[in-house]
Every structure is written in C-alpha cells, then in structure tokens.
N, C-alpha and C positions, 0 to 999 in steps of 0.2 A: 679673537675668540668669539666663537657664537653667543649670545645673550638669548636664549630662548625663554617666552615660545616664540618661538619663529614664524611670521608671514606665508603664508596668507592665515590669518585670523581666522577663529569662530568666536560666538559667542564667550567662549570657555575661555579662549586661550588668551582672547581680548580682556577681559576682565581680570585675568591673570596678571596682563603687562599690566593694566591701570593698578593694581595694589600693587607691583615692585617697583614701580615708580615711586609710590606715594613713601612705600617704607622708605627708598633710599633715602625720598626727599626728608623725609622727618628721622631721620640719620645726624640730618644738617654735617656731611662728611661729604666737602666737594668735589676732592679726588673718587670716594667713590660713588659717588653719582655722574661725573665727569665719564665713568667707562661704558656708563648705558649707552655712549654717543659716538658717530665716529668720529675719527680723527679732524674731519674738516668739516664737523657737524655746523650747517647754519642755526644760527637763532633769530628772532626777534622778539623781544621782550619788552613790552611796552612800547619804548621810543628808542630803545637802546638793540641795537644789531650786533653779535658775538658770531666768530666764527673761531671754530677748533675748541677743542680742550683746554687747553690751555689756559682759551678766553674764558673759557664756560666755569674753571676752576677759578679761575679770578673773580668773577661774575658771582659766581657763588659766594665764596669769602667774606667779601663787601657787603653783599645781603643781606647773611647770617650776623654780620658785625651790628649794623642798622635794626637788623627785624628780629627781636631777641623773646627769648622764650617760644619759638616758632612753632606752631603745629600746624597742621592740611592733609586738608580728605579729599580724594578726587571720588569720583563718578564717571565709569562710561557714559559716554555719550552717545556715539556711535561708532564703525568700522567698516571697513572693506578691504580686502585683500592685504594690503601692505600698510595701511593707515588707520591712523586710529583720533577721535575727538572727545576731548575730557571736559568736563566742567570741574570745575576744584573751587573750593574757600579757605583760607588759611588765617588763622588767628597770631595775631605779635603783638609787641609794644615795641616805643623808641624808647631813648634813653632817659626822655624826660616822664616815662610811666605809663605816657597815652596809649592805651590801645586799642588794634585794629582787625577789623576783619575784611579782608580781600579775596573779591570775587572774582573769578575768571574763566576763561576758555583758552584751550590750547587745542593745537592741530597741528597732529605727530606725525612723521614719514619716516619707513623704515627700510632699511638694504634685509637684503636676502639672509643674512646673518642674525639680525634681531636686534641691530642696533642702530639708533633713531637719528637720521642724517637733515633732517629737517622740523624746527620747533617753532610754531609761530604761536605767542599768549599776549593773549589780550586783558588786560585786569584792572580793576575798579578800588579803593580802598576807602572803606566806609567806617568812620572813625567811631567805638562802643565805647563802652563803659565797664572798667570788669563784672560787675554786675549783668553783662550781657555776655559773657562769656559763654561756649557751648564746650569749650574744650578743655580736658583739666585733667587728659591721662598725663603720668611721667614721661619727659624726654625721651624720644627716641619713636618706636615702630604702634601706631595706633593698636588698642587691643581688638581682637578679633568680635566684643560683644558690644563696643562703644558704635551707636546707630552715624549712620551714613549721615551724606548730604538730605536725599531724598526724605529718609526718617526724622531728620532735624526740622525739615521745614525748607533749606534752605535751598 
C-alpha cells in the first residue's frame, strides 16, 4: 500500500515524511514503524546491518527493551526527489537510570510508493544527567508546541 506523501518531495511533503516518521518512532510500536519500509528494506544502523521487516521489528523490540522512556525529534535536513536527510536527537535511560541523549543522522531512500527501501544512521550517544533533560512530554507522538531540534539549541 502507498505510504504518502509520495516522491518526488517538495519542501512540504518532505517535512511532512520527517514528522510521520518521528510520530511512528515515538509510538515505540515496531510493527508499525516496520510498514513505513519495504519488504526487503536495508538498514544500517550504527555497526549493525538489518534487512526486511522482520529484522527491522526485531531491531526495534531490542531497542525499545535497552532505551527506555524513549523520546526523538527529527529535523529536515535536506531532499531531493526520492530521498530525504534528517538529523534527530533522542532522549532514553538504561536500566540502571543513566540517561542519554543521541545524536544523529540518517539518509532515507524511497520506492515510488512512499516507502523507505534504504536507511542508513549514523549516531553518537552522549551520556546527561536528568537535569539536562529537554524532553518531558507523555509517551507517545511529540506535541505540536514542544520546540524542535533547531529551537532547542541542539
């Protein structure tokens, strides 16, 4: 099924995918973030290579298990035609309280459909203090008035 908006990008429609990505991602619901992808979607995430759904719902799971309390804002970055370049930071802790904030970039490729056959992120995790926290809406989809990456500073 189509995932629009669909390729070739403008401004609009790009910025569009960048916040239904970021909702799905702060869903933290693998399966459905798994259907933004194709079926034999590559990944590379950090050091770790995922192909298919399947992986990518595995991949997920595991994450979410590790990186708890999870929130992330992405940012355009830039586009063209079929691709799209985000910067994102996302705030977690592990199990023993510590938490973090990770910084990165991904670089998105998409089929004619609108769904994203190619993910390659690249990410840094820089270890706070909650006292440095920036993020403290409830689980689930950022509210629409909580400021960006950009408005953060970050």
């Amino acid at each position: 099924m189509p995932r629009p908006p669909l390729p070739p990008f403008t401004l609009e429609t790009a910025t569009q995918k960048v916040r239904l990505a970021e909702d799905a991602w702060n869903s933290r619901d693998p399966a459905r973030v798994a259907l933004a992808y194709t079926p034999d979607s590559r990944w590379r995430n950090r050091s770790t290579f995922v192909q298919g759904r399947a992986e990518i719902e595995h991949f997920l799971s595991d994450k979410w298990q590790r990186e708890l309390d999870y929130r992330l804002i992405k940012e355009l970055w830039a586009f063209r035609e079929d691709r799209i370049a985000v910067r994102f930071a996302y705030e977690w802790h592990d199990a023993s309280g510590q938490w973090f904030r990770s910084y990165g970039n991904e670089n998105w490729a998409f089929d004619a459909e609108g769904l994203m056959h190619t993910r390659i992120a690249s990410i840094n995790d820089l270890p706070i203090n909650a006292a440095q926290r920036l993020y403290h809406w409830p689980a689930g989809r950022r509210p629409d008035d909580h400021a960006g990456l950009s408005a953060l500073g970050l």
